[in-house]
C-alpha positions in Angstrom: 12.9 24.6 -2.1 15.0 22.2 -0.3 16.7 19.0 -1.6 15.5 15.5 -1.7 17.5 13.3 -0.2 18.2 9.5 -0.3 15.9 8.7 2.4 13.2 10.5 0.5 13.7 8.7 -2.7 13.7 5.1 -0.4 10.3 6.2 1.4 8.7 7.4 -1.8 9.6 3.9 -3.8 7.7 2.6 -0.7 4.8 4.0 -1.1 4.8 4.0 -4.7 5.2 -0.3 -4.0 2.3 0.2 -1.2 -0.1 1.9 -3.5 0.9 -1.2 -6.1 0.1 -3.5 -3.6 -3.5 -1.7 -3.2 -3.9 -1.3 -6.7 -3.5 -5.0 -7.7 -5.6 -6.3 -4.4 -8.3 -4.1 -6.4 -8.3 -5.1 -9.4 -7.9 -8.7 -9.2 -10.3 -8.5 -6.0 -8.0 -10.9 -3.9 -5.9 -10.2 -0.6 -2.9 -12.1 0.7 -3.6 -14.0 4.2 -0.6 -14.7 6.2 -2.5 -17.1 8.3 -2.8 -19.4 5.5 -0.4 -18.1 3.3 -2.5 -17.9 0.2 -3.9 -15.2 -2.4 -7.9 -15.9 -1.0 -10.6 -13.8 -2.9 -12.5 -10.9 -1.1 -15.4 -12.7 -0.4 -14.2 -15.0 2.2 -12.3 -11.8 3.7 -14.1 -8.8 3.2 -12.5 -7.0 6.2 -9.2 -8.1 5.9 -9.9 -6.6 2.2 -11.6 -3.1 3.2 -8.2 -2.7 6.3 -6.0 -3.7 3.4 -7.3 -1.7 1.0 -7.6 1.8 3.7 -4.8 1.4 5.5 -2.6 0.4 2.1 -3.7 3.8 0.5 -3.3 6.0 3.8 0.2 4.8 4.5 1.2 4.6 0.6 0.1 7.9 0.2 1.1 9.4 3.3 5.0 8.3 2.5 5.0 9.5 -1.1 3.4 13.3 0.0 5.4 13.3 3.5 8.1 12.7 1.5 7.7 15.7 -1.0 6.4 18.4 1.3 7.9 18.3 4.3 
């Protein structure tokens, strides 16, 4: 088994802060928009939502399991 170094730790709290990210987008069903710099609910966005939401749970997981396995 090898060790886990610095870097791991730094892309696992990453991921773990991703996945956060995801999980409150979820449950408060709201996304932040950088073109108008706002919290704006899912309805107005509902693709911006669905990327955030795939994408934020892909990468998030991918740098926490990355991390350990390999």
């Amino acid at each position: 088994m090898s060790e886990i170094s610095v870097g791991d730790f730094i892309s696992i709290g990453v991921g773990i802060v991703v996945i956060a990210y995801v999980g409150y987008c979820v449950i408060n069903q709201r996304v932040w928009i950088r073109k108008v710099f706002a919290w704006k609910p899912k309805d107005e966005y509902p693709k911006i939502f669905m990327m955030n939401i795939i994408l934020g749970v892909l990468i998030g997981a991918w740098l926490i399991v990355s991390s350990l396995l390999f």
